[in-house]
N, C-alpha and C positions, 0 to 999 in steps of 0.2 A: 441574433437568434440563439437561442440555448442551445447546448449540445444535450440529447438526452440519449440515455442508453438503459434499454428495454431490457432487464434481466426474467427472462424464464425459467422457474423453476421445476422444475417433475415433480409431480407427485410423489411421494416413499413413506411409506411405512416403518416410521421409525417409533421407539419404544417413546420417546416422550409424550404422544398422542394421547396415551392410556393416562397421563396423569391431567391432562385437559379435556372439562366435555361442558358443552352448551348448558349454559342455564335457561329455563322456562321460568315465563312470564303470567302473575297471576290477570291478565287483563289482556285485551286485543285491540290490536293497531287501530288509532282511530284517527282521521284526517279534516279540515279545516280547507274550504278553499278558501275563506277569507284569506287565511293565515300565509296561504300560497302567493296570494295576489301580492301581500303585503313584501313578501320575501322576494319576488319577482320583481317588483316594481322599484326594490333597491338595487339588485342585479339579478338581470335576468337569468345569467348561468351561474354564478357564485348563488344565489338563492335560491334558487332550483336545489341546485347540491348539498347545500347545508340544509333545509326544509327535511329532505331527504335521510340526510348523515343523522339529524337529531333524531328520525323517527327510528333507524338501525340500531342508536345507540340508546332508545327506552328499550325498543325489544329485544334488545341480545342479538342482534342479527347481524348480518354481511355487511359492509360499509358497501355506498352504491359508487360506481365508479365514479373516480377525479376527474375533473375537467381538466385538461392538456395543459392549458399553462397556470393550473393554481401550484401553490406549495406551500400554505397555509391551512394549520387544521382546522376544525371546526370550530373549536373554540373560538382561535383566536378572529375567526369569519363575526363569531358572535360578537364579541368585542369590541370589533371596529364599527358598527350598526351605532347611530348616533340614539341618545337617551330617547330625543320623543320617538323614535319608531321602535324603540326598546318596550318604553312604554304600551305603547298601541299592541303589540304583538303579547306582551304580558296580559294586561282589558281581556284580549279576544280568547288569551289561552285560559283565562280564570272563566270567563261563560261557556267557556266548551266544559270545562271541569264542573261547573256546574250541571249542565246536562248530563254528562256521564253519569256525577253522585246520583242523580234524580231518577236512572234508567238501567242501575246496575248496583250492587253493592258486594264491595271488595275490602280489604284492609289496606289497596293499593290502586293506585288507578293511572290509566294510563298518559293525562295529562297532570296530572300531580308528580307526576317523573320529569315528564318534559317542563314542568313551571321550574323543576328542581335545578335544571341543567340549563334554564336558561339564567337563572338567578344566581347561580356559582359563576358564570360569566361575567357577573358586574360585582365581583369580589376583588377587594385588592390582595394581591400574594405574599403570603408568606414565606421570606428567604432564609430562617432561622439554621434550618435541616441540613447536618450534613458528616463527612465522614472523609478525614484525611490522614496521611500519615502513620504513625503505628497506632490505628487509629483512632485518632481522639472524635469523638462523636457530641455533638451538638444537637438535641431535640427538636423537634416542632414548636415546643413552649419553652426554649432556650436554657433546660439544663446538660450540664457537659461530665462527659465522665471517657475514660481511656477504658476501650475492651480489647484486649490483649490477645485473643484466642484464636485461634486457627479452624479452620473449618467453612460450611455455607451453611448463613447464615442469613434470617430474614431481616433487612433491614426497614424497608416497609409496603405496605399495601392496603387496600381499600376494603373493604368491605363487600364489596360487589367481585373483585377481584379483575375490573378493569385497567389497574393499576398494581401493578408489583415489581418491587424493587429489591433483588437477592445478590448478596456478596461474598464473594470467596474470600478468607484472608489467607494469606499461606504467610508459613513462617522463612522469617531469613536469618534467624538462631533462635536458639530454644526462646529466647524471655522475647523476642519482636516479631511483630506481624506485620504485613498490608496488603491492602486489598489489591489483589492479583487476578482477578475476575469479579465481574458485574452480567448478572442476567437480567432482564428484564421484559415482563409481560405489558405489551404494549397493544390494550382492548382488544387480545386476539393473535397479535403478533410476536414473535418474540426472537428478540436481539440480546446479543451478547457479546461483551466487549474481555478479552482473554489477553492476558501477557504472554507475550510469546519473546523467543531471548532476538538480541539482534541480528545474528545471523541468519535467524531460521527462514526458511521459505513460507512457512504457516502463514496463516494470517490473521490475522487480528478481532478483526469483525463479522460476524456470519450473523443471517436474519433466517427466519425458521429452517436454520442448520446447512442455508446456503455460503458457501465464500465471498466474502465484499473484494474483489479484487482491487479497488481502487477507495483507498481508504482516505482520499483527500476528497470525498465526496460527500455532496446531502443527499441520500435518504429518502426517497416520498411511500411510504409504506402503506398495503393497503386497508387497512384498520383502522384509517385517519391518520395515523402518527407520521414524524417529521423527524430527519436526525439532518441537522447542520455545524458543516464542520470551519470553521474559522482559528490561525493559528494556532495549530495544536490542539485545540477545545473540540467536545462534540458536546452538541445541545440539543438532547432527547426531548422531544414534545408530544403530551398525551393529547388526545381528542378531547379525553376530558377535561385538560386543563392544568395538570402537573407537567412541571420542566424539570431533565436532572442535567446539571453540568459536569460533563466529565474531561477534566485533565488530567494527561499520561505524565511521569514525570520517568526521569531512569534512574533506576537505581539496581547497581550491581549490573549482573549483565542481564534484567528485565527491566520490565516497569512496573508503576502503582499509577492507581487511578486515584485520583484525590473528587469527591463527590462533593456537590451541593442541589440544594433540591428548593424547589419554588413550588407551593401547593396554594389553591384561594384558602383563603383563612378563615371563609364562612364553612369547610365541609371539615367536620370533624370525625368522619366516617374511618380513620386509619390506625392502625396496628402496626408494630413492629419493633426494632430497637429504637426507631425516631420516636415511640410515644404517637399520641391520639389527636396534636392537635386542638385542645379543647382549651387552651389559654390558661391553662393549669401548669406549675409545676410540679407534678405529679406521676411522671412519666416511667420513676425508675421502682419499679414495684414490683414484686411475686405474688403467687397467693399458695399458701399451705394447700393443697389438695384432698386433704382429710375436714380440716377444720375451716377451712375458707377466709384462714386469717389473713391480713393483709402485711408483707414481709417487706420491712425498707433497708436501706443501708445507713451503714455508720459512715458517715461523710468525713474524710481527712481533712484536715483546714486547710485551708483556702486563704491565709496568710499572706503577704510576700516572705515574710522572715522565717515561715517556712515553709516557703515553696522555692524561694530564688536564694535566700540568708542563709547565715548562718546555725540556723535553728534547723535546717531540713534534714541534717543527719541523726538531729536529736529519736532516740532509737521509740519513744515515746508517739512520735508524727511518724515513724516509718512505721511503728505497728497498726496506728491506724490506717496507712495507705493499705496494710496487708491487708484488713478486713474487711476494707471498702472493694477490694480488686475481688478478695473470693466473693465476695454477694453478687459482684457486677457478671463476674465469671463464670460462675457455679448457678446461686438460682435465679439471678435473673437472663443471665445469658440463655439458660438451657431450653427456655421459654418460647423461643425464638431460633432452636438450631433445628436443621433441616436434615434431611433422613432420605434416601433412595427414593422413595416415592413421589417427595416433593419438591426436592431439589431439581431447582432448571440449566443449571451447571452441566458446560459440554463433558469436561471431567471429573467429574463430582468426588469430594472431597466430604464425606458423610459418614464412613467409617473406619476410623482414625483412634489410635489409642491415646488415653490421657495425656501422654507423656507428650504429644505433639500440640494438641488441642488445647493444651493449657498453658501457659508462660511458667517456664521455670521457677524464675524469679519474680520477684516485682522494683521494676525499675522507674525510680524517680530522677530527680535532678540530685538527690544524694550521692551518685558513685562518679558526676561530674565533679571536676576541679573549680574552684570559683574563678579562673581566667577564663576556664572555656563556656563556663556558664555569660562571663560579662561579653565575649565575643558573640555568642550563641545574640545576645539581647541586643548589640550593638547591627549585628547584621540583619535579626530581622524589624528591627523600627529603621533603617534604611532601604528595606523592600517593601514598608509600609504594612505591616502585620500590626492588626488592630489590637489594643491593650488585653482585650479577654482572651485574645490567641497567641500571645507570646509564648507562655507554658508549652504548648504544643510545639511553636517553631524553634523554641531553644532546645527541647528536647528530642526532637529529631537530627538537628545538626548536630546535637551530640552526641546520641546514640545510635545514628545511620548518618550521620555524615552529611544530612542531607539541605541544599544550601533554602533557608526560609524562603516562601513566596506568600503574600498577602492573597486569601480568597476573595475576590471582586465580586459582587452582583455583574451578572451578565443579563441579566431579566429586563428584555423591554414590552410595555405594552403596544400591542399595538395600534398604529395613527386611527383614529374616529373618521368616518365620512360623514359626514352635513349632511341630512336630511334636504330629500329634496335637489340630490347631487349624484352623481355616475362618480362610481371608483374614479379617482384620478389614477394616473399611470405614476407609479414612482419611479424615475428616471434614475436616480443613483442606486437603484436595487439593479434596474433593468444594466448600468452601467456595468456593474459589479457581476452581473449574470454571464455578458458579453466576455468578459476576461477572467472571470474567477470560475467559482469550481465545476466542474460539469454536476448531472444529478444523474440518479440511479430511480429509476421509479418499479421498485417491485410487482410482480405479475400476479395477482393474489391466487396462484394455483396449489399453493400451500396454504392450509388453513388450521391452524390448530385452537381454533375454535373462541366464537364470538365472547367476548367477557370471562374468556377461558377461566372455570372455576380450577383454583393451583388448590388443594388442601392448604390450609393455612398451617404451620406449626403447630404440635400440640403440646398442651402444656405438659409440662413434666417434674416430679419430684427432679431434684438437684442431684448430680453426683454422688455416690460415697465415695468418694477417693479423698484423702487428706488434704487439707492446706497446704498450701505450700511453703515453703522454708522462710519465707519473706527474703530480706535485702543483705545480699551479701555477709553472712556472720551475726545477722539482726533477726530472732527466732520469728514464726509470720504471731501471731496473736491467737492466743488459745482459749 
């Protein structure tokens, strides 16, 4: 029998409310009993509930309550629905679309949402996304660049704003950052994962600005989402169908959060420092705001011999690291920082002088020794740190000390039921449920609101504040 523990929260009026408010929908709920039979008839209360969830999450509205022993969102509900009944429920939901165009016209309709969200369900994911270390960032469309900067920052979000994913980086000397908070908007919900030092009483995790007192715990939130926590990892899952992996590592006397993000690779709906998704690399770009020109970086090379060789102190590749770091830092970072109003940060870190928010310096593998760089390389191809991620793992052991760890896919989909079949019972979940972690299932008496629109970032001219010096003794590029 699961152990479950009912947390209630009160109601409070806290300022973060004013930056979240319901979106309206240009279209009204419309329903299918076919559609109902069809979903019943795979399971009766798991179909019930998802029929349900999909129509809350067309309209911007409440998620209907969880059935007592699910812990799966909706998504992954859709997921496991075998093709032909995938199919079938697709057939019925394109003639109801039909009818609708024939008896109303919209530039939106309201099973043209729901066709949408059941078809991102049969998308395979993309694991490219992600953000560790001082940290080095990986796009959606697989370009990588180090942002060095301090502050909260959007890393990414949807378009709808059922998804959002915001990072605090704090500095741990002037020239290094990492991520020392993560907030996140979870279709309405919002969780935040905060370093706290080892001693403190504080605690780590709060969901609409409640305490997680037991943070070896999964999660069932009411918004649809899912937080499961397995060896040190939490595994954030959206209704809609984004996963973010978060691992704590320590460093100093906090931690950092090392992220990876799983999004389906057909919705190209997102914003932020991850880029759009759209199988472009394309991702790292400004735009003048006067002139609407398009502003790229001067990319350092990407070499071994000068990035790990002997060439990397040549003052020639360090000027172009400097030029690459201010565009990354200045205007394309600026694009993407977050301000009082938007920021979902329990402490917000939004306004901050240059001197913090910018890296002193620009630190490459240059101010490392060539042993400690061959040790850096040595120890992370024995933690299995994949070839494009070495850079990153040598240069944190060297410049935080910090020992390499290989990012794993943690992404599983979930098992398919057979048409024409009742759920099986998974026995080694239910083993695993018996002796592993209790759950927390949130009382949805806090609501900061369905698809909660976050303002997104606004774009912004770049700094005036100068370049920075570049690399120890080596002027940055003028």
């Amino acid at each position: 029998m699961k152990y479950f523990t009912i947390v209630f929260f009160q109601i409070l009026a806290f300022s973060l409310w004013a930056k979240v408010e319901n979106q309206d929908v240009p279209y009204e709920r419309r329903d299918s009993d076919h559609l109902k039979e069809v979903f019943t008839a795979w399971d009766e209360i798991k179909g019930e509930y998802l029929y349900e969830s999909m129509a809350a999450m067309v309209m911007r509205e409440q998620q209907p309550k969880r059935p007592s022993n699910l812990s799966q969102t909706p998504y992954e509900l859709m997921q496991s629905m075998d093709d032909y009944r995938v199919k079938r429920i697709s057939r019925i939901a394109s003639s109801e679309l039909d009818n609708e165009r024939n008896t109303s016209r919209n530039d939106q309709y309201y099973w043209e949402e729901w066709l949408n969200y059941l078809n991102s369900s049969q998308c395979d994911m993309n694991s490219n996304g992600s953000s560790n270390g001082d940290p080095h960032i990986r796009t959606f469309d697989g370009e990588r660049y180090d942002f060095q900067n301090a502050g909260d920052y959007l890393l990414s979000a949807s378009d709808d704003n059922t998804f959002m994913i915001q990072t605090q980086q704090v500095r741990s000397s002037p020239s290094i950052a990492i991520n020392g908070a993560v907030a996140m908007n979870i279709n309405g919900d919002l969780l935040t994962f905060t370093s706290v030092g080892k001693d403190s009483e504080k605690k780590m995790i709060h969901v609409n600005d409640q305490e997680i007192q037991n943070e070896k715990s999964n999660l069932v939130l009411p918004q649809g989402g899912v937080v499961e926590y397995k060896k040190n990892q939490y595994l954030v899952k959206w209704p809609t169908g984004e996963q973010l992996s978060i691992s704590k590592r320590d460093f100093s006397d906090q931690q950092l959060f090392d992220l990876k993000l799983y999004i389906p690779e057909c919705k190209e709906n997102y914003y932020g420092l991850l880029g759009n998704n759209d199988d472009e690399k394309n991702d790292i770009v400004a735009y003048d705001q006067e002139t609407g020109k398009e502003l790229t970086r001067e990319k350092a090379s990407r070499e071994k011999v000068d990035v790990f060789g002997s060439n990397r102190t040549n003052p020639e590749i360090l000027s172009e690291a400097s030029a690459e770091l201010f565009f990354i830092t200045r205007t394309f970072g600026s694009q993407f920082q977050l301000d009082s109003t938007n920021s979902l940060m329990r402490n917000q870190m939004t306004n901050i002088p240059d001197s913090i928010r910018y890296p002193k310096e620009v630190l490459t593998l240059a101010q490392l020794e060539d042993d400690e760089i061959e040790e850096g390389l040595r120890k992370a191809k024995e933690a299995g740190v994949a070839e494009e991620d070495l850079f990153g793992a040598v240069y944190d052991y060297g410049h935080l000390g910090l020992e390499p760890v290989a990012l794993k896919d943690v992404y599983e989909a979930p098992k398919t039921t057979d048409k024409g079949t009742e759920p099986k019972i998974d026995n080694e979940r239910e083993a695993k449920d018996k002796k592993g972690n209790s759950e927390i299932r949130i009382n949805p008496s806090v609501f900061i609101g369905v698809g909660g629109k976050v303002s997104p970032p606004k774009r912004r001219r770049p700094p005036s504040t100068p370049r920075p010096g570049g690399v120890r003794g080596v002027p940055g590029k003028r």
